[in-house]
C-alpha positions in Angstrom: 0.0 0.0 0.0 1.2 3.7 -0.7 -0.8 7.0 0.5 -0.2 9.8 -1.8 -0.8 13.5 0.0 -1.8 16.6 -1.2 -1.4 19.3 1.1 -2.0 23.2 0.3 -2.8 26.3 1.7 -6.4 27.5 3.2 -9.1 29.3 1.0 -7.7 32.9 1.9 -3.9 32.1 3.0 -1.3 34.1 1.3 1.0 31.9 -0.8 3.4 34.0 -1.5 5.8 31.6 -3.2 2.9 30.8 -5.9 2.7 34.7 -6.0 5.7 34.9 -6.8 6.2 31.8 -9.7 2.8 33.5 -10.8 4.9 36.7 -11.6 7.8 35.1 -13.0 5.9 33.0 -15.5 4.2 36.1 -16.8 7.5 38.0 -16.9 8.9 34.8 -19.0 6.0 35.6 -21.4 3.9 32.9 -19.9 0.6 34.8 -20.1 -3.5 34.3 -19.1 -2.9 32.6 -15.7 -4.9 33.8 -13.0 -3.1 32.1 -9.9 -0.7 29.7 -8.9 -0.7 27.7 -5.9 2.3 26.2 -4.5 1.8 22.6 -2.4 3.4 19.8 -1.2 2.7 16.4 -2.0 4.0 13.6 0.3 4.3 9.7 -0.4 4.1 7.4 2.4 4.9 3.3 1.7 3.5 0.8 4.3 4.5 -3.0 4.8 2.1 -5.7 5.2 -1.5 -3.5 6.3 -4.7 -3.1 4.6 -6.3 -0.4 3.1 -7.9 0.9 6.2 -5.4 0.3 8.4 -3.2 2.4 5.4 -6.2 5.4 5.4 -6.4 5.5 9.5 -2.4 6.0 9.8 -2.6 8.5 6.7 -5.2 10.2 8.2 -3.5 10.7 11.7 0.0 11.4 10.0 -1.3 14.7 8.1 -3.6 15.5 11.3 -0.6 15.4 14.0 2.2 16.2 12.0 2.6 16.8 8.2 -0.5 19.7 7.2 -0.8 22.7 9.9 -4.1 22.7 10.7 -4.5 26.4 10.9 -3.1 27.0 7.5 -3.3 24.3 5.6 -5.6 21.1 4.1 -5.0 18.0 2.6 -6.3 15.2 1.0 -4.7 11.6 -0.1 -5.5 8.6 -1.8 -4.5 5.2 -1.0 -3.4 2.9 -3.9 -1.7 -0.1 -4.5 1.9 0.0 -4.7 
């Protein structure tokens, strides 16, 4: 099993790195985009566990430890590896 993580900033955060690759691609001559949003994406590889054993240590990881709560969401999948 492998969990793959999508974690980005909260509806109304300043991401000033994406700002900031938002402004560079337009001064590159990359033009009509509206915003860019800068994440992180995380992969997590488990030994011998199911699915929801996989989802409930996912799930706890990003809660306790890898998203800030106050700042942040996420969302992951669980696949096969």
């Amino acid at each position: 099993m492998k969990a793959k993580i999508y974690i980005s900033y909260k509806e109304g955060i300043l991401d000033p790195q994406g700002k900031t690759v938002n402004h560079a691609l337009d001064a590159i001559g990359i033009k009509k985009i509206n915003s860019v949003q800068i994440g992180k994406y995380i992969e997590i590889e488990f030994n011998k566990i199911n699915r929801d054993q996989a989802f409930e240590i996912t799930d706890e990881s990003c809660r306790k430890l890898l998203a800030n709560p106050n700042t942040e969401t996420y969302t992951f999948e669980i696949v096969e590896k």
